[in-house]
KOLKOL-459734 format. One record per residue: x, y, z of N, C-alpha, C in turn. Coordinates in steps of 0.05 Angstrom, whole numbers, padded with zeros to 5 digits, always signed. Atoms other than C-alpha are relative to their C-alpha. Layout:
N
XYZXYZXYZ;...
END
This chain:
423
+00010-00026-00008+01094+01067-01861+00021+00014+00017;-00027-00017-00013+01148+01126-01837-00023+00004+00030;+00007-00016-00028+01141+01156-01766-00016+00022-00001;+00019-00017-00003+01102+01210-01787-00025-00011-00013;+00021+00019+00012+01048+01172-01831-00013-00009+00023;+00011+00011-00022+01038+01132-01768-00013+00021+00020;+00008-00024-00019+01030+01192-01724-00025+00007-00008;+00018-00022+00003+00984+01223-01768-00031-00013+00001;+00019+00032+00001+00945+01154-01773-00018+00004+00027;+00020-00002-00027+00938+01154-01704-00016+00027+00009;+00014-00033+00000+00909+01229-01698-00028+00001-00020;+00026+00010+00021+00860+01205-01753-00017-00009+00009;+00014+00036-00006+00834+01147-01718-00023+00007+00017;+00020-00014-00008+00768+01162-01692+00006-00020+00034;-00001+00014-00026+00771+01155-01611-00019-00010+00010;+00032+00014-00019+00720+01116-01555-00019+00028+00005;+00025-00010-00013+00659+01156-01558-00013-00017+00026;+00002-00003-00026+00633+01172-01485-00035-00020-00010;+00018+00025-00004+00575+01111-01462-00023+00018-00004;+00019-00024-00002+00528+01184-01458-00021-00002-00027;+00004-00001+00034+00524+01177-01543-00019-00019-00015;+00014+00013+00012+00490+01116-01544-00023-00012+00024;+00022+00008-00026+00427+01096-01496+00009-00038+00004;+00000+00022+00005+00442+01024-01519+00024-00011+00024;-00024+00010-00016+00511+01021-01494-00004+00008+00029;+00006-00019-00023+00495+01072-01431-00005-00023+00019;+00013+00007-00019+00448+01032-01401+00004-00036+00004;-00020+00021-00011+00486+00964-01411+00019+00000+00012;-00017+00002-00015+00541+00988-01381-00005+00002+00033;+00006-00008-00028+00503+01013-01317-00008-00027+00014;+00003+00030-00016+00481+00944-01308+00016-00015-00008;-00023+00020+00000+00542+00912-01315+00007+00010+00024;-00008-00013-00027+00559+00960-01253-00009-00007+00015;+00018-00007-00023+00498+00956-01217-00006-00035+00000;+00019+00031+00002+00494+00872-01234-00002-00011+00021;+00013+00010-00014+00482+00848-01173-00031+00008+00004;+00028+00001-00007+00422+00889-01158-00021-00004-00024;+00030+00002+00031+00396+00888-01232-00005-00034+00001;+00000+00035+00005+00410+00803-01231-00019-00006+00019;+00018+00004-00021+00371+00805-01158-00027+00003-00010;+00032-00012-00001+00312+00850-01174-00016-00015-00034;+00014+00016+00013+00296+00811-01243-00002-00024-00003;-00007+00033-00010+00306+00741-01216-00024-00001+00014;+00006+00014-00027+00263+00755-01156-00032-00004-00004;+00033+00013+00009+00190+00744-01191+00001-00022-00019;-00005+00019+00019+00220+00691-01237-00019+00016-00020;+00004-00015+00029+00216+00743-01296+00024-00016-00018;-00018+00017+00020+00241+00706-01349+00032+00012-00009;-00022-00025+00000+00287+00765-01362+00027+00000+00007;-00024+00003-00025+00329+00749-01302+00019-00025-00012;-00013+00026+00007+00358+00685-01337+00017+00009-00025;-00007-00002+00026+00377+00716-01404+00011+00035-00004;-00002-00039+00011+00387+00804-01392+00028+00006-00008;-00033-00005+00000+00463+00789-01383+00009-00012-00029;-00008+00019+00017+00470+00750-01446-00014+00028-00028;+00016-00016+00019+00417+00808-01487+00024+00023+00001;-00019-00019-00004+00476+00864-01455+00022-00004-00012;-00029+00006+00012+00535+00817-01482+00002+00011-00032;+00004+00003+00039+00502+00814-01559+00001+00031+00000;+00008-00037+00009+00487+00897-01558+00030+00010+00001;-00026-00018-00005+00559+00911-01527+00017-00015-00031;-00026+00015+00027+00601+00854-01580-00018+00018-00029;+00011-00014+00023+00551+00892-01635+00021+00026-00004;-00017-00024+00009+00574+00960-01624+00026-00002+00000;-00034+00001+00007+00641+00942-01611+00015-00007-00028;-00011+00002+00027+00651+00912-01672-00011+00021-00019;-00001-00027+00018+00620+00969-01713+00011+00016+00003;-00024-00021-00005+00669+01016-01676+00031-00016-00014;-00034+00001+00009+00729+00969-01695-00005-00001-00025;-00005+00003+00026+00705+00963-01764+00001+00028-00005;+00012-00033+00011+00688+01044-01767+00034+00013+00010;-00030-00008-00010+00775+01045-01743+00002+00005+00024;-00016+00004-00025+00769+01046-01667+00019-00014+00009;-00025+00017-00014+00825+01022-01639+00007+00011+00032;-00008-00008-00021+00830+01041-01568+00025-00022+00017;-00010+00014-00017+00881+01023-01514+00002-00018+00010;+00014+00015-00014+00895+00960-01508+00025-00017+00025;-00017+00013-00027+00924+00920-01434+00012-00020-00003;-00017+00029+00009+00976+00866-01440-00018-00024+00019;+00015+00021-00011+00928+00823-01389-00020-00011-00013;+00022+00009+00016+00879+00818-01447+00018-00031-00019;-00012+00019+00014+00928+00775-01488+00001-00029+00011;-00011+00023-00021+00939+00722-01429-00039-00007-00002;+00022+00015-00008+00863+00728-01423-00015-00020-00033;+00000+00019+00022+00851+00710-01497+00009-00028-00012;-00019+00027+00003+00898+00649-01493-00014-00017+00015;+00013+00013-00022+00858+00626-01431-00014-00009-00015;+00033+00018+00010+00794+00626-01473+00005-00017-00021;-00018+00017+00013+00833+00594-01530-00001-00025+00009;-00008+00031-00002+00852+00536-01491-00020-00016+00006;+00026+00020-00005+00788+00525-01461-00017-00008-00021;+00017+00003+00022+00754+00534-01533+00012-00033-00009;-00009+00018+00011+00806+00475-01544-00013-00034+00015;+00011+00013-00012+00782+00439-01488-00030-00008-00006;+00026+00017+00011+00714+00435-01505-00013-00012-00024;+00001+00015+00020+00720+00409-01570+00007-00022+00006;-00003+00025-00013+00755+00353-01529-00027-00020+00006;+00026+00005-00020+00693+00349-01490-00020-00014-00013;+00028-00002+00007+00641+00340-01542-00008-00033+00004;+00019+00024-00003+00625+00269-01528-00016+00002+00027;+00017-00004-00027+00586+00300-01467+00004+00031-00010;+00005-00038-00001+00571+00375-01500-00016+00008+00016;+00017-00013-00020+00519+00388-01451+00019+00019+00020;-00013-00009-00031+00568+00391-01390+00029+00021-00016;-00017-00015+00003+00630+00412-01428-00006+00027-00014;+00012-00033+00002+00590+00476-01453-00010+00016+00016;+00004-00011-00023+00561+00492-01391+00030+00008+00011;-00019-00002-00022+00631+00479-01353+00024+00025-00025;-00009-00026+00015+00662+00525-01413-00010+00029+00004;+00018-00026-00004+00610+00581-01400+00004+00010+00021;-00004-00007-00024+00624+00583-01334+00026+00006+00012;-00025-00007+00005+00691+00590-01335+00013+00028-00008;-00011-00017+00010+00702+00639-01384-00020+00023-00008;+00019-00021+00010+00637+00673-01401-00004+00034+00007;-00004-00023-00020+00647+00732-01351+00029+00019-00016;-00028-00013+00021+00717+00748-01393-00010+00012-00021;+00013-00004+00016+00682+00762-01447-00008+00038+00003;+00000-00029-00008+00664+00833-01413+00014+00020-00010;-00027-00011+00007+00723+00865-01407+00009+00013-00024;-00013-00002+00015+00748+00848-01462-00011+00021-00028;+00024-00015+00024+00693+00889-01507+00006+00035+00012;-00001-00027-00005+00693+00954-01463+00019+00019-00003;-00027-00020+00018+00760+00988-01487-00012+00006-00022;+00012-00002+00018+00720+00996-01543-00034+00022+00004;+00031+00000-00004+00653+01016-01517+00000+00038+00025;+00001-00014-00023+00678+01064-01443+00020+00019-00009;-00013-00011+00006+00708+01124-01456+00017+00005+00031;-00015-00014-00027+00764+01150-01395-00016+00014+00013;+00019-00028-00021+00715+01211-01369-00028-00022+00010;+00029+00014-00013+00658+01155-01363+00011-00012+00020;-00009+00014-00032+00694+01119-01307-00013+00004+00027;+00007-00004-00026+00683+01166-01253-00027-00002+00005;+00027-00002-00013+00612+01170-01254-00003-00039-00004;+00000+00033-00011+00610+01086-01262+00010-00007+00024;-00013+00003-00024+00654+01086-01200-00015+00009+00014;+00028+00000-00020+00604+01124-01161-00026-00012-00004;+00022+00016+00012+00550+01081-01194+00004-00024+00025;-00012+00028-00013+00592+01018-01158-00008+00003+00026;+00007-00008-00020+00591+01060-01098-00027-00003+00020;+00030+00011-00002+00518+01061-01089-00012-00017+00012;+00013+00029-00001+00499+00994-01098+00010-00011+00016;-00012+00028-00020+00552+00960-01054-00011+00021+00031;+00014-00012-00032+00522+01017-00994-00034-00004+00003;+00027+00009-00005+00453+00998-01011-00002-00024+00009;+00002+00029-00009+00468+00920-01010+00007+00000+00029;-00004+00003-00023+00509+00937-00945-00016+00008+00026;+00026-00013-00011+00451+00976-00917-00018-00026+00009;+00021+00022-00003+00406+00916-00927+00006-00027+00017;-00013+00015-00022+00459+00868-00892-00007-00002+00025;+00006-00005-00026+00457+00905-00838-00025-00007+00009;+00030+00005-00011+00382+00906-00831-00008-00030+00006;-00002+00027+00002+00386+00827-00844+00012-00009+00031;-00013+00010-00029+00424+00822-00775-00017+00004+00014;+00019-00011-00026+00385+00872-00738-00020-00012+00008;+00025+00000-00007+00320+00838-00744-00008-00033-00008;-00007+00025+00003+00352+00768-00746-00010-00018-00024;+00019+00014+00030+00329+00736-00809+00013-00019+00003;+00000+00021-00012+00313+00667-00801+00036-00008-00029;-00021+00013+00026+00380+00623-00839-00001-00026+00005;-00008+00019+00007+00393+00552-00855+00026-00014+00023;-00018+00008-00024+00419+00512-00797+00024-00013-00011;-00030+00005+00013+00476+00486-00848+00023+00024+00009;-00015-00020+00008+00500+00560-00845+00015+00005+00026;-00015-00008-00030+00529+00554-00766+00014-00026+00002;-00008+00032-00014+00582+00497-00742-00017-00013+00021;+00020+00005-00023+00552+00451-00698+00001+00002+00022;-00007-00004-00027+00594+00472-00639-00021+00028+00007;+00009-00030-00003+00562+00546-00642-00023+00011-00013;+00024-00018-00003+00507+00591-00638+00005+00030-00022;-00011-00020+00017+00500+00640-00696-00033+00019-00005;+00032-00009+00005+00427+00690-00688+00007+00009-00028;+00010-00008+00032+00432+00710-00763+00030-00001-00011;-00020-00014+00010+00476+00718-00822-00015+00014-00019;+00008-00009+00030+00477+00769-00880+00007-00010-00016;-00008+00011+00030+00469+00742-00945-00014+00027-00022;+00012-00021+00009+00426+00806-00966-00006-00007-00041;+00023+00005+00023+00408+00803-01051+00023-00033-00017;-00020+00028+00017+00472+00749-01065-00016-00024+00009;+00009+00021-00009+00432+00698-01022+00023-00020+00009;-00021+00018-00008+00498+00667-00996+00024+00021+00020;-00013-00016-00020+00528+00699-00932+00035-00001-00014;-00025+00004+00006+00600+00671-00964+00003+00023-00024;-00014-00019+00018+00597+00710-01031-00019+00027+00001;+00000-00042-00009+00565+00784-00999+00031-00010+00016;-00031+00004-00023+00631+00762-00948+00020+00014-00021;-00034-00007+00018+00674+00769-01018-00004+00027-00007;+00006-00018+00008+00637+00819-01045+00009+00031+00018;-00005-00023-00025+00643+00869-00978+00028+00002-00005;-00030+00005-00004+00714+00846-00975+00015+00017-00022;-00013-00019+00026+00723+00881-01056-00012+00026+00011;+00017-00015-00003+00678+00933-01037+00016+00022+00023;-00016-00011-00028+00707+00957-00961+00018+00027-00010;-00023-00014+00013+00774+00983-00985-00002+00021-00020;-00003-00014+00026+00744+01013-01049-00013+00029+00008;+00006-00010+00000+00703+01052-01019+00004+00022+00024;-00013-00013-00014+00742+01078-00967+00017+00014-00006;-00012-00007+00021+00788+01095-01017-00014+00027-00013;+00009-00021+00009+00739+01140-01048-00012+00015+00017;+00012-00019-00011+00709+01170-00994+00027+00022+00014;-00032-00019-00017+00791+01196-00967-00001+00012-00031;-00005-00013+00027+00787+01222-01049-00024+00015+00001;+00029-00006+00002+00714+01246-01048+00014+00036+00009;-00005-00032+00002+00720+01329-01053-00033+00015+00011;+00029-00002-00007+00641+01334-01055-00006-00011+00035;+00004+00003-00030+00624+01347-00972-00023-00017-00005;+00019+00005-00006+00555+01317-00978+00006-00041-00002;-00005+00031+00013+00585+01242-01023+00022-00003+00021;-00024+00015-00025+00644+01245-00964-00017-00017+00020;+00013+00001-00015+00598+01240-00917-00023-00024-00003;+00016+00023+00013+00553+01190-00947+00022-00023-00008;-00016+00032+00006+00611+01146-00971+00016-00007+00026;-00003+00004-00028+00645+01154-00898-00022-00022+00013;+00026+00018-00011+00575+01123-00872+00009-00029-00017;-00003+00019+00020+00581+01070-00929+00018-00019+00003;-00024+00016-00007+00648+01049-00899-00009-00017+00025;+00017+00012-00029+00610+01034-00832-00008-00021-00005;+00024+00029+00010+00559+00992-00863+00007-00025-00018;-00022+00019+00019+00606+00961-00907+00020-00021+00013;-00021+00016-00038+00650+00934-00841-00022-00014+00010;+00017+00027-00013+00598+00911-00805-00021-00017-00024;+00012+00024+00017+00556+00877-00862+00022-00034-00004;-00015+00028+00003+00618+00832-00875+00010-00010+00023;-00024+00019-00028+00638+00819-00796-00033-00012-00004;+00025+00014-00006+00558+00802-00796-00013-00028-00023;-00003+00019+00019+00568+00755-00861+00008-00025+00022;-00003+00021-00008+00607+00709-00815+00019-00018-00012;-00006+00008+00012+00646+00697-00868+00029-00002-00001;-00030+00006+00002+00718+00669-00845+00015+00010-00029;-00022-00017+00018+00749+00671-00912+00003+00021-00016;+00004-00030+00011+00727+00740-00932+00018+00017+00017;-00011-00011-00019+00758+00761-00867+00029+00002+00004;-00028+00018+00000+00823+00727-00880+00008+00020-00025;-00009-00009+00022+00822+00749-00956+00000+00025-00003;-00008-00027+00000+00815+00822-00938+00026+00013+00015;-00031-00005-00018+00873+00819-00881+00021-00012-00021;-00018+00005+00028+00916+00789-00936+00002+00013-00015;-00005-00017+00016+00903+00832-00986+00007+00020+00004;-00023-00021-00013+00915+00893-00945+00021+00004+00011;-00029-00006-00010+00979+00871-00916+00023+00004-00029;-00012-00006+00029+01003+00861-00994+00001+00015-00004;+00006-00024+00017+00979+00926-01011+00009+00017+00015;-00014-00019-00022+01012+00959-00944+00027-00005-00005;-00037+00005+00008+01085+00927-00968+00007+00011-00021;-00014-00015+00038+01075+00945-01045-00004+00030+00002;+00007-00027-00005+01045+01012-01025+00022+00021+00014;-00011-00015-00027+01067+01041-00957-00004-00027+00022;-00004+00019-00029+01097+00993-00901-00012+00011+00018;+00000-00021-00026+01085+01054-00853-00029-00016+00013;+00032+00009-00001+01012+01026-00869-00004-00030+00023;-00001+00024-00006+01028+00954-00837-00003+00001+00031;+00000-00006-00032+01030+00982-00763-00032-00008+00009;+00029-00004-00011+00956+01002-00762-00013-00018-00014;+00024+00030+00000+00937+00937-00794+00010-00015+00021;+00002+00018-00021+00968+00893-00741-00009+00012+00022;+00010-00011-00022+00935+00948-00691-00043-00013-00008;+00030+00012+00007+00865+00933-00728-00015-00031+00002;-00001+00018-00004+00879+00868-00736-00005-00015+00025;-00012+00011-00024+00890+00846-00659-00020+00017+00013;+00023-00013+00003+00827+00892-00642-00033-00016-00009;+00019+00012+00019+00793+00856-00696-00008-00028+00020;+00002+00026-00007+00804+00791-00669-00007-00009+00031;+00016-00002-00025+00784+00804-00594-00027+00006-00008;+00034+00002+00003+00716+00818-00609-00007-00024+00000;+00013+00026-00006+00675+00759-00585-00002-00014-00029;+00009+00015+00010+00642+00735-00642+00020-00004-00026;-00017+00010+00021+00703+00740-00690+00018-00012+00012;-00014+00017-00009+00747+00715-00644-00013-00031+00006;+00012+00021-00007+00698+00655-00631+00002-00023-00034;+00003+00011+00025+00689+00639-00707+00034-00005-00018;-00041+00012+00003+00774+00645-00719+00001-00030+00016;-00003+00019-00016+00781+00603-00661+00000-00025+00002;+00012+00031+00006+00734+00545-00681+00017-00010-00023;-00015+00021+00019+00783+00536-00742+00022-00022+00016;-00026+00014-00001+00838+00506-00700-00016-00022+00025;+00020+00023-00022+00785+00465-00654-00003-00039-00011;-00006+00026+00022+00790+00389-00669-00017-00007-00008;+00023-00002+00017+00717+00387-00683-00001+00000-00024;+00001-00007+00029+00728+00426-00740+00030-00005-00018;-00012+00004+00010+00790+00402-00759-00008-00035-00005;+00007+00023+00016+00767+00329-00763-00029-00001-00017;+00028+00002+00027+00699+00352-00803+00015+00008-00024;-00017-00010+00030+00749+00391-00853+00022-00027-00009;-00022+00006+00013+00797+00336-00859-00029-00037-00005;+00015+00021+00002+00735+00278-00866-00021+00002-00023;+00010+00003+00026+00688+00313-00917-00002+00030-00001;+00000-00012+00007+00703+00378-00918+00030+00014-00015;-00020-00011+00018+00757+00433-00942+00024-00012-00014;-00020+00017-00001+00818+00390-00932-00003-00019-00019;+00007+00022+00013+00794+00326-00961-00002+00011-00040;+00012-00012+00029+00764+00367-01022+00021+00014-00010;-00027-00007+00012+00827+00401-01042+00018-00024-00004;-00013+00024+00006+00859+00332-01035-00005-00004-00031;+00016+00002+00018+00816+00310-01081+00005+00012-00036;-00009-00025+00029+00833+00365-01139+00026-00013-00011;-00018+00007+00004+00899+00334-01142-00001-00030-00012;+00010+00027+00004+00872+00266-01144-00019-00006-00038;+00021-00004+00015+00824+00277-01198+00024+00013-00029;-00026-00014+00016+00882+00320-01234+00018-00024-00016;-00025+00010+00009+00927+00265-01239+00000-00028-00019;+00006+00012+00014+00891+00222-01286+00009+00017-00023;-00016-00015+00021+00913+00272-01333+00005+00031+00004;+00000-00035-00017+00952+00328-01306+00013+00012-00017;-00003-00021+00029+00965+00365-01371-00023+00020-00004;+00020-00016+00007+00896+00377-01388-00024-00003+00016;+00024+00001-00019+00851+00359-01329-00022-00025-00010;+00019+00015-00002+00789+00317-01324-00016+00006-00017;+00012-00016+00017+00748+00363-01371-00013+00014+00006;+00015-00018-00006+00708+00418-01373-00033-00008+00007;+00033+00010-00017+00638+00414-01320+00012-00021+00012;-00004+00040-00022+00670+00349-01287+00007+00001+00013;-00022+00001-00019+00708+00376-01230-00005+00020+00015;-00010-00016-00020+00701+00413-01172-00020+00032+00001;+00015-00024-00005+00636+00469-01186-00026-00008-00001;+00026+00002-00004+00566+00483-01201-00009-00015-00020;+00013+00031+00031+00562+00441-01274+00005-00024+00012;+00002+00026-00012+00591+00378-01242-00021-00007+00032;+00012+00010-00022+00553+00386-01169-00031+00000-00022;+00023-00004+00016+00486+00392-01223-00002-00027-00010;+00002+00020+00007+00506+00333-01258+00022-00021+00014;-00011+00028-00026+00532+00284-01189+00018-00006-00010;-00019+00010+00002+00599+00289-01211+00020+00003+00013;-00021-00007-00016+00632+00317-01160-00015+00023+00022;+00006-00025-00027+00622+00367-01090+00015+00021-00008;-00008-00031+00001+00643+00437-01101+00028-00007+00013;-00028-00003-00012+00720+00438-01089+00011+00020+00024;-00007-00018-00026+00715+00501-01038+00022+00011-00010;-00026-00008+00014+00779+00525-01081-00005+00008-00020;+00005-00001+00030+00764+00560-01144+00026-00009-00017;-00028+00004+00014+00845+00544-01161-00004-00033-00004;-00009+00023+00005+00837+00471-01145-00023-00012-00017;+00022+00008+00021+00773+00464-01190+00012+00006-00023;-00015+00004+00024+00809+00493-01251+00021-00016-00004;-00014+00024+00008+00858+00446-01238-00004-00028-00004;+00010+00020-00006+00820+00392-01227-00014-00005-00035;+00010-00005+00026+00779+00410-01293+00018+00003-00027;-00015-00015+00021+00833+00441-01339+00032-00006+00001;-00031+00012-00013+00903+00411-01308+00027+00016+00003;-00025-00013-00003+00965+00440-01305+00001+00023-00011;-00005-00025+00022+00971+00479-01361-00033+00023+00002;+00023-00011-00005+00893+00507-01350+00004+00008+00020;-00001-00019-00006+00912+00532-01289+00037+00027+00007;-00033-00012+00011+00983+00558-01302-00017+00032-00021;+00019-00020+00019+00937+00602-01358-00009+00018+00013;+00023-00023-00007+00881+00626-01312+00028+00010+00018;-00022-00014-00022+00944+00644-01253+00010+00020-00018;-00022-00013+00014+00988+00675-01313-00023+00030-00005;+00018-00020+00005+00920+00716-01337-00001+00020+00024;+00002-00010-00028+00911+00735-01260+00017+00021+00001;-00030-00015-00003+00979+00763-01250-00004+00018-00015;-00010-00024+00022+00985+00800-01312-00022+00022+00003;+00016-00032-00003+00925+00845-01295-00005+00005+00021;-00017-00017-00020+00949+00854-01231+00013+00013+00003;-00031-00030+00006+01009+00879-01255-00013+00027-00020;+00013-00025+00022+00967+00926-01307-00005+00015+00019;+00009-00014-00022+00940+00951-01239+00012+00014+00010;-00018-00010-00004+00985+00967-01219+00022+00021-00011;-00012-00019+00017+01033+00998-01268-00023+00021+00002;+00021-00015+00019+00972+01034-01304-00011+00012+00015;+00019-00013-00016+00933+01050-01240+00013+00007+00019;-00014-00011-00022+00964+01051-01177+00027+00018+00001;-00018-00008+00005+01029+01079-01197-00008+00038-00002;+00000-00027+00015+01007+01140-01237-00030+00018+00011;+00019-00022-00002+00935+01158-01208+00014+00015+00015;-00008-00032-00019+00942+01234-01189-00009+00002+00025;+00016-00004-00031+00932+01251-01113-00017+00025+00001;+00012+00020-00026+00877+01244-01078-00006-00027-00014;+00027+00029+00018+00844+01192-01131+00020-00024+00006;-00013+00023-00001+00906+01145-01112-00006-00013+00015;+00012+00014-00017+00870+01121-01054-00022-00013-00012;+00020+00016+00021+00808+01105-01096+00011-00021-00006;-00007+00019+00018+00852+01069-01140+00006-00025+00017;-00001+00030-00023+00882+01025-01082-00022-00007+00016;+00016+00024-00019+00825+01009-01045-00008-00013-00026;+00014+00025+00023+00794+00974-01113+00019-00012+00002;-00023+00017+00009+00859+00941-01131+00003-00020+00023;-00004+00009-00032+00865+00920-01049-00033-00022+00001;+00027+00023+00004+00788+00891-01066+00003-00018-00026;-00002+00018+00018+00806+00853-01124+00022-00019+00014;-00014+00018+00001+00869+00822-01103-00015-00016+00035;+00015+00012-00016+00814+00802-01037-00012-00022-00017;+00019+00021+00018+00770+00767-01084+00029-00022-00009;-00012+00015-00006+00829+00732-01109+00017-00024+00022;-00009+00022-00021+00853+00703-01046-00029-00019+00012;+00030+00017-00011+00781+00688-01029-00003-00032-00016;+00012+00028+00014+00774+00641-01083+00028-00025+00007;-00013+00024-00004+00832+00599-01055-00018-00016+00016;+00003+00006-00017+00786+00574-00998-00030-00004-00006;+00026-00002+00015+00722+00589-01039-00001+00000-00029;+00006-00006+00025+00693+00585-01109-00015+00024-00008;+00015-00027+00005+00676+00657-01109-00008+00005-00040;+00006-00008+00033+00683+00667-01188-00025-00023-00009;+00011+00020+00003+00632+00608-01191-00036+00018-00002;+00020-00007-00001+00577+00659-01177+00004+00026-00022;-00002-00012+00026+00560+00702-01241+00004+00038+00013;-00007-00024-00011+00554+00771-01199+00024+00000+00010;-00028-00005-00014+00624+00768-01164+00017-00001-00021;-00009+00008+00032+00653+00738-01234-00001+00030-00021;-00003-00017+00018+00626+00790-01274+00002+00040+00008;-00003-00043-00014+00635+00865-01232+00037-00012+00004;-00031+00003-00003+00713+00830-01215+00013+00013-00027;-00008-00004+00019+00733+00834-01288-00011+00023-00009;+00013-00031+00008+00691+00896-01302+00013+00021+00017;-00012-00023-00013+00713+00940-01248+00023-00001+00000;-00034-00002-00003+00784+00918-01256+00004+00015-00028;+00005-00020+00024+00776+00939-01327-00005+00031-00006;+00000-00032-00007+00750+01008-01315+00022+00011+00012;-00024-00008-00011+00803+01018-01273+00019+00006-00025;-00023-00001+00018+00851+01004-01328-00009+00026-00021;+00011-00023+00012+00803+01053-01378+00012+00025+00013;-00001-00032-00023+00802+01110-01318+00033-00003-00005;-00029-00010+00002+00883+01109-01332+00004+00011-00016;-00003-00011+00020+00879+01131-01393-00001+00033+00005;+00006-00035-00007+00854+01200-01362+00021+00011+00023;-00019-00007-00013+00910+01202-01313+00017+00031+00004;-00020-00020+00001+00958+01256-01354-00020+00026+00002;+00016-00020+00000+00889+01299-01349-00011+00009+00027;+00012+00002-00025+00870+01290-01277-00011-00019+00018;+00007+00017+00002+00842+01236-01282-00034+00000+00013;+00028+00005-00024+00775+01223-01225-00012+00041+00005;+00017-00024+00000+00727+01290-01225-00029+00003+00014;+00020-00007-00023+00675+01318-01177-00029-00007-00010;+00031-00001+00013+00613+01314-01231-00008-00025+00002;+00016+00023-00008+00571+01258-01216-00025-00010-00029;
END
């Protein structure tokens, strides 16, 4: 085919109809946005619903998607999808390994990769102009959850004497609809940035003003989480994103920072890490030990790991094969070995870098702040899960890869303006 054939090919090619077109797709996609509170609110009467809505949203979206690629859509697609296809590849290879125990190695497959699966459908499904109003969708939900945080402190809600060291005194944490003060900690931590981001972009006085508030409640829900490595993985991720960005930026984080860390009760909960207390409970059966461990477990076969469910999450602590690794890196390694996590890291990266290029680079100003606080909340979530198994929980798992995704979509509208006032 000549250069113009091709051209005219592509001018042919029918584009992503907007999510508006079909009720089906619409209202899957809104709860892919909104999944924490949709996964909360049909869980919380044990409606059967709640076990299976995410799996009824997968079959409707892989439907239409494939009738669009067979009807010639072809939309835009991100070089991080390729790395992520190889991932699921290897694991598909892995659990054929597995099958003399399919129970666990299909669970520990599912859990792994099932959340990828997303993504990789909506280039197909989200058109560019649907973005912004899913972005204020995101918005929303993470100021309602942080709303409810808050209230969770104020009026002390009883918690689980596991959830305080035993040196210290802790009157409440938020765990608000995640039920685990650690992953709202990650969640705030993606959340924070993003939405600070859009409220310095926000044009509409009334949504400034409301997502301004939102930033409030969004700060203190995660200092009232309690949640060390949320706290860690957000100062990390914004010193990255103040070097790749603007250094200028790096001043008024070590002013925030050093601020931050006088305040009693965060300086009390830093503190206790370097206490020998808590350094001989972490190096006897907690963090320490358990990252040991990953390596140990690895090196019976550190090619391909121990196998899938046997190492280091929620399929093996289910079936007493192991304690939660506290590392989502050293569980894939533990599970999937060298080369498994060489894969998920390589996948990582490469749609970081898409983020980069595709988003941060080129959004138009003001929306470039938007763009970096999400990007600044994802590469949070990744540092989190060194210290935690954040991806382990199906809501943090499946809005990570979704909102990073949109992002990548919302570039496509870039050379047009990209982010727009209509709601």
């Amino acid at each position: 085919m000549d250069g113009q054939s091709a051209m005219a090919s592509a001018l042919n090619r029918p584009d992503v109809a907007s999510i508006a077109e079909n009720r089906w797709v619409r209202w899957s996609v809104y709860g892919l946005v909104a999944f924490p509170l949709v996964d909360y609110a049909l869980r919380l009467h044990g409606d059967p619903l709640g076990a299976i809505w995410d799996k009824v949203v997968l079959i409707i979206l892989a439907v239409v998607a494939l009738s669009r690629f067979l009807a010639g859509v072809r939309p835009k697609q991100f070089p991080w999808t390729k790395f992520a296809v190889v991932f699921l590849l290897y694991g598909l290879a892995l659990l054929f390994a597995g099958l003399n125990q399919p129970v666990i190695a299909l669970e520990g497959y599912r859990m792994d990769v099932y959340y990828i699966l997303f993504p990789l459908l909506l280039p197909f499904l989200v058109a560019a102009e649907d973005v912004p109003r899913l972005l204020h969708v995101a918005v929303i939900v993470a100021i309602l959850i942080a709303f409810d945080g808050v209230y969770q402190y104020a009026v002390a809600t009883p918690i689980p004497p596991t959830w305080a060291d035993v040196n210290e005194h802790v009157r409440s944490r938020a765990f608000s609809v995640f039920g685990s003060p650690n992953e709202l900690g990650a969640y705030m931590a993606m959340m924070t940035p993003f939405i600070a981001g859009m409220a310095w972009s926000e044009r509409n006085r009334w949504r400034k003003i409301l997502y301004s508030i939102g930033v409030l409640l969004c700060i203190a829900t995660l200092g009232f989480t309690f949640t060390r490595g949320a706290w860690m993985a957000l100062a990390v991720a914004m010193v990255v994103m103040a070097v790749l960005v603007d250094r200028r930026l790096l001043f008024a984080l070590v002013v925030l920072g050093v601020v931050g860390f006088f305040l009693p009760p965060i300086h009390h909960r830093i503190a206790d890490l370097f206490s020998p207390v808590y350094i001989l409970k972490a190096s006897q059966g907690g963090r320490i030990i358990r990252w040991a461990q990953a390596f140990s477990v690895m090196s019976g076969n550190p090619l391909f790991g121990t196998g899938l469910g046997k190492y280091g999450g929620a399929v093996a602590s289910d079936y007493n094969l192991s304690l939660y690794s506290d590392n989502y890196y050293a569980k894939i390694l533990g599970e999937m070995g060298i080369v498994g996590l060489t894969l998920f890291l390589t996948m990582q990266l490469a749609l970081v870098r898409d983020l980069f290029r595709s988003v941060v680079r080129k959004a138009p100003k003001p929306y470039r702040f938007a763009a970096i606080g999400l990007v600044t909340g994802l590469v949070a979530v990744l540092v989190h899960n060194s210290i935690e198994n954040v991806f382990e929980d199906a809501r943090m798992a499946s809005i990570y890869f979704v909102y990073a995704m949109l992002l990548l979509i919302w570039s496509r509208s870039f050379d047009k303006g990209g982010l727009t006032d209509e709601v």
